[in-house]
LUMROGU-518150 format. One record per residue: y, z, x of N, C-alpha, C in turn; residue in one letter. Coordinates in steps of 0.02 Angstrom, whole numbers, padded with zeros to 5 digits, always signed. Layout:
REM residues N
YZXYZXYZXA ...
END
This chain:
REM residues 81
-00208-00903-00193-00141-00895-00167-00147-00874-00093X -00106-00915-00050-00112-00910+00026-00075-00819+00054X -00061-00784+00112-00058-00732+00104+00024-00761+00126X +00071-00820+00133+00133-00820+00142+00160-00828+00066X +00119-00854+00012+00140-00834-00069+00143-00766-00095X +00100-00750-00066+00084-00672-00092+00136-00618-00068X +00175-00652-00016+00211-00599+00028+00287-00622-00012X +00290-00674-00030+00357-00698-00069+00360-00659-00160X +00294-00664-00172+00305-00624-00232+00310-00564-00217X +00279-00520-00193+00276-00465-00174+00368-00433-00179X +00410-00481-00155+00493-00468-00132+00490-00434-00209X +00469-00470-00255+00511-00432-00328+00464-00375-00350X +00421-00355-00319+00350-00282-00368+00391-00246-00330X +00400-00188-00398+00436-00121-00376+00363-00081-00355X +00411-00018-00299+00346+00037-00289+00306+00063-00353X +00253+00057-00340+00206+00099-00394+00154+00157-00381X +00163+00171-00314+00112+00224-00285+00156+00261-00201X +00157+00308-00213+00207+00340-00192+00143+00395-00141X +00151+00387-00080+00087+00427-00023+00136+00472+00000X +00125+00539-00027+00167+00600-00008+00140+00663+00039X +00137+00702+00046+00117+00758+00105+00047+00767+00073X +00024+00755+00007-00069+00770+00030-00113+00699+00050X -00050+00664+00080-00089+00596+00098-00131+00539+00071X -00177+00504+00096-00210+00448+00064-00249+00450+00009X -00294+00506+00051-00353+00532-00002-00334+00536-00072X -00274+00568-00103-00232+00577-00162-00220+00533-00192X -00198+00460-00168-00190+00416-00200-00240+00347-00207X -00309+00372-00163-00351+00305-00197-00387+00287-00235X -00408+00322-00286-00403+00310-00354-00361+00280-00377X -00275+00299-00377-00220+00261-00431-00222+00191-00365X -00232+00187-00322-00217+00093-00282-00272+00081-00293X -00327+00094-00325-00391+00047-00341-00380+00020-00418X -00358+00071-00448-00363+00087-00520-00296+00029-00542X -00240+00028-00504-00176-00015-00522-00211-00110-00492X -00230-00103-00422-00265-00161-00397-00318-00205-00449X -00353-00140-00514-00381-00184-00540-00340-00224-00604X -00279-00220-00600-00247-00221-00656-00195-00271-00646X -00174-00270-00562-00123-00309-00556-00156-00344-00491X -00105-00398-00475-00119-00455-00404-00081-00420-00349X -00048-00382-00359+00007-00355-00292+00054-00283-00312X +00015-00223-00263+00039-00180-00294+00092-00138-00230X +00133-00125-00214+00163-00101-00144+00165-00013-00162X +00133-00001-00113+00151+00082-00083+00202+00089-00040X +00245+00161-00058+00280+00199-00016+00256+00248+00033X +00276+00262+00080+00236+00318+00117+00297+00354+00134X +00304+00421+00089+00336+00462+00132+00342+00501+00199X +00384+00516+00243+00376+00537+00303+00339+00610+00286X +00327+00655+00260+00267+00705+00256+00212+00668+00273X +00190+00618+00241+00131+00567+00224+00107+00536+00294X +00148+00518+00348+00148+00493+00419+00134+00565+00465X +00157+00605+00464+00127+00675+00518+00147+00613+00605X +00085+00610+00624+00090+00597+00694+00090+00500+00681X +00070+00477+00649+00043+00413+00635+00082+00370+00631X +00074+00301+00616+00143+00255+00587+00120+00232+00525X +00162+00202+00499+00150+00164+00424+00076+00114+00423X +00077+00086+00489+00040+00027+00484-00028+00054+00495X -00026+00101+00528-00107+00140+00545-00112+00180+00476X -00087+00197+00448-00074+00229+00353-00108+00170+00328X -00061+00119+00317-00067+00071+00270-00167+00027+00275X -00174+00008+00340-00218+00007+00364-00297+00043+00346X -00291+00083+00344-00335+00163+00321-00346+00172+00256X -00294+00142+00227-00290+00166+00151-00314+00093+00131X -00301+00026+00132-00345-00058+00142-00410-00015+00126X -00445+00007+00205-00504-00010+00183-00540+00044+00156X -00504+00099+00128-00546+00163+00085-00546+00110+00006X -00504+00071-00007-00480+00046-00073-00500-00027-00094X -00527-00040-00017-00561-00129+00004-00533-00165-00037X -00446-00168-00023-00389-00201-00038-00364-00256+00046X -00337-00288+00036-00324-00343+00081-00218-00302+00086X -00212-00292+00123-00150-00273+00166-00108-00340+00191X -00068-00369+00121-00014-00412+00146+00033-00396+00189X +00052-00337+00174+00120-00334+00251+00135-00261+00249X +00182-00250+00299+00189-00182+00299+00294-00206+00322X +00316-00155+00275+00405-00173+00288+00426-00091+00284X +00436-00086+00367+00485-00006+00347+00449+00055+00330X +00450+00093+00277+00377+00139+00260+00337+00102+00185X +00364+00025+00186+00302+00010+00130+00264-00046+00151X +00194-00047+00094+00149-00072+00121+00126-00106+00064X +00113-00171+00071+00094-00230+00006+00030-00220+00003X -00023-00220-00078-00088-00223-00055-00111-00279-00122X -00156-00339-00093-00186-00373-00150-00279-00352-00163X 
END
């Protein structure tokens, strides 16, 4: 699947991993652990979760602790296959 399919399915996966004030580290286990289970899983990043940073430098960071491929980033969420 090309990454402009992946970004069209992606429209209907509800959030399933939710990046709150103890940050990335906290959640990469559950985006490795869901990634092995599903094709497309989207994170939220709450603003605790951002401090000085933006979503995309988050989203980014958290890719390659989880060596997930980063379809897109919309707003504070972030697609990962």
């Amino acid at each position: 699947m090309d990454r402009q399919e992946l970004r069209k399915n992606a429209h209907d996966v509800d959030v399933t991993v939710w990046v709150g004030k103890s940050g990335i580290g906290a959640v990469t286990d559950e985006l490795s652990d869901q990634l092995d289970d599903r094709e497309l899983v989207k994170v939220k990043f709450h603003r605790a979760a951002r401090g000085g940073t933006t979503v995309e430098e988050l989203a980014e960071e958290l890719a390659d602790r989880v060596d997930a491929t980063l379809i897109e980033t919309r707003g504070n969420t972030a697609v990962y296959h």
